[in-house]
N, C-alpha and C positions, 0 to 999 in steps of 0.2 A: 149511497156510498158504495155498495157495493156494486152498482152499475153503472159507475165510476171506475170503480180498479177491473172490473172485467174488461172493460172496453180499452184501458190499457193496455192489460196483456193480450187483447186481441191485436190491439195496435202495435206491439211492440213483434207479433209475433208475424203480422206482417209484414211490419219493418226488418225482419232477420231472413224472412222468406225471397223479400224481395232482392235484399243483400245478398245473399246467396247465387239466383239467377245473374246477377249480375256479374259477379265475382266468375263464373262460370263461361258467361257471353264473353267478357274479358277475354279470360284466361283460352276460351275456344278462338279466338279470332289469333292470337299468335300460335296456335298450333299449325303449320307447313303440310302436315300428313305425313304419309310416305311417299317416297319418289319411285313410283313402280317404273319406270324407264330405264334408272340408273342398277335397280335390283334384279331387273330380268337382265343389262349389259352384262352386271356383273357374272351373273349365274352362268351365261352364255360363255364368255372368257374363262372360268374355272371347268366349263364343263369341255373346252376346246382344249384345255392345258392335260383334264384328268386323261381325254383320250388320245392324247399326244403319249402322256408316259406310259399308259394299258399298253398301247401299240408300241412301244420301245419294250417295254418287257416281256412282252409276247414273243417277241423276236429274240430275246435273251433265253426264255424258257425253250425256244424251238431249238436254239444252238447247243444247248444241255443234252435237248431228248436225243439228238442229233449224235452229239458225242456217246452218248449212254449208247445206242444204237450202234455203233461203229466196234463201241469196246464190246458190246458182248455177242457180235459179230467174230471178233478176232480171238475173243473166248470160248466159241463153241457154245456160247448159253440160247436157249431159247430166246428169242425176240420176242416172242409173244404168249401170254399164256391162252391155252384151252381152254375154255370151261363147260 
């Protein structure tokens, strides 16, 4: 008897092992991945946008130092310090 119920729960535990794989092979066969293609376009586009506006503010910051420069030109103030 008891080598009767053993052999069941060897069998059943089988049976959940193998359900498992399955369940798994399944579920991996609809997985797509990732689209590395579409993720480096993307990065490639954001990273052409970020250095479009770097370069737009750079040019913004120069016409600052630019004016700064002019005013403390017409102020008499040092332009530059020593150190």
């Amino acid at each position: 008897m008891e080598l009767i119920n053993m052999a069941r729960i060897i069998f059943f535990g089988l049976c959940l092992v193998a359900g498992i794989v399955f369940l798994i092979f399944i579920l991996r066969q609809e997985d797509k991945g990732l689209d590395y293609d579409r993720i480096i376009r993307e990065l490639n586009e954001n990273k052409e946008n970020d250095l479009k506006t770097l370069d737009i503010k750079n040019k913004e910051i120069n016409n600052i130092e630019e004016k700064i420069l002019r005013c403390k030109k017409e102020l008499g103030i040092r332009l530059f310090d020593e150190k």
